[in-house]
N, C-alpha and C positions, 0 to 999 in steps of 0.2 A: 354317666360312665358305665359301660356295658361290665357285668362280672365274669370275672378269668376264673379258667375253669380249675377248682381247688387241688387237682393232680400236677397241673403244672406250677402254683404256688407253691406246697407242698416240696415239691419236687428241687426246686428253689433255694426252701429253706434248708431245705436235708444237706443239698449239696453244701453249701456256705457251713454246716453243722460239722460234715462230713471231712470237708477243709483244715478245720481247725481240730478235730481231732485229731486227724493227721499229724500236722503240725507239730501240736502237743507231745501225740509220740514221740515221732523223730525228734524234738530237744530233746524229750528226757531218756530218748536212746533205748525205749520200748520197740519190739516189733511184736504186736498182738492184732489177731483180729477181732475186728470190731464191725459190728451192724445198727445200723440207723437207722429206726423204721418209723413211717407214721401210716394211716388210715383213715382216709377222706370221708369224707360225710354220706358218700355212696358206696362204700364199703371197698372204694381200690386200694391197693398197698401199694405204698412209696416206700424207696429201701434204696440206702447206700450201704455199699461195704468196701471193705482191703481183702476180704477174702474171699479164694479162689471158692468158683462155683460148688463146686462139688464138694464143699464144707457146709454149705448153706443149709442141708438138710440136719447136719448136727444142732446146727445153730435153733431149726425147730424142732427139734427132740430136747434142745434144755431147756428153752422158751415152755413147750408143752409139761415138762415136771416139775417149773416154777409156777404155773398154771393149775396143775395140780396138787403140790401144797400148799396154794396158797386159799384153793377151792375143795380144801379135806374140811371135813369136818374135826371141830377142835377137840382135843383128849383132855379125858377130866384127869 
């Protein structure tokens, strides 16, 4: 069995993940966005989201300062 390439697995799973997020919202009458990301073993990103493009760059600006506390060194 030949191996599939792990972007379009990935990609796959986001989606089916992405789905049910959804879902989840709209029963519980949430409208938030939300992003779904993973990162193949050769370093592509696979990303679902609900929100419009042009938020996406917020979206790596709080990704990057959870990054950054979590990569501070700890206060005695």
């Amino acid at each position: 069995m030949a191996m599939q390439d792990p972007a379009i697995i990935i990609e796959e799973i986001l989606g089916e993940a992405d789905a049910l997020i959804r879902r989840r919202l709209q029963e519980r009458g949430l409208e938030v966005p939300h992003l779904v990301v993973a990162v193949t073993p050769d370093d592509q990103v696979v990303l679902r989201s609900n929100a419009p493009s042009e938020e996406l760059p917020s979206f790596g600006k709080d990704l990057q300062d959870v990054v950054d506390e979590l990569t501070a060194p700890m206060k005695h």
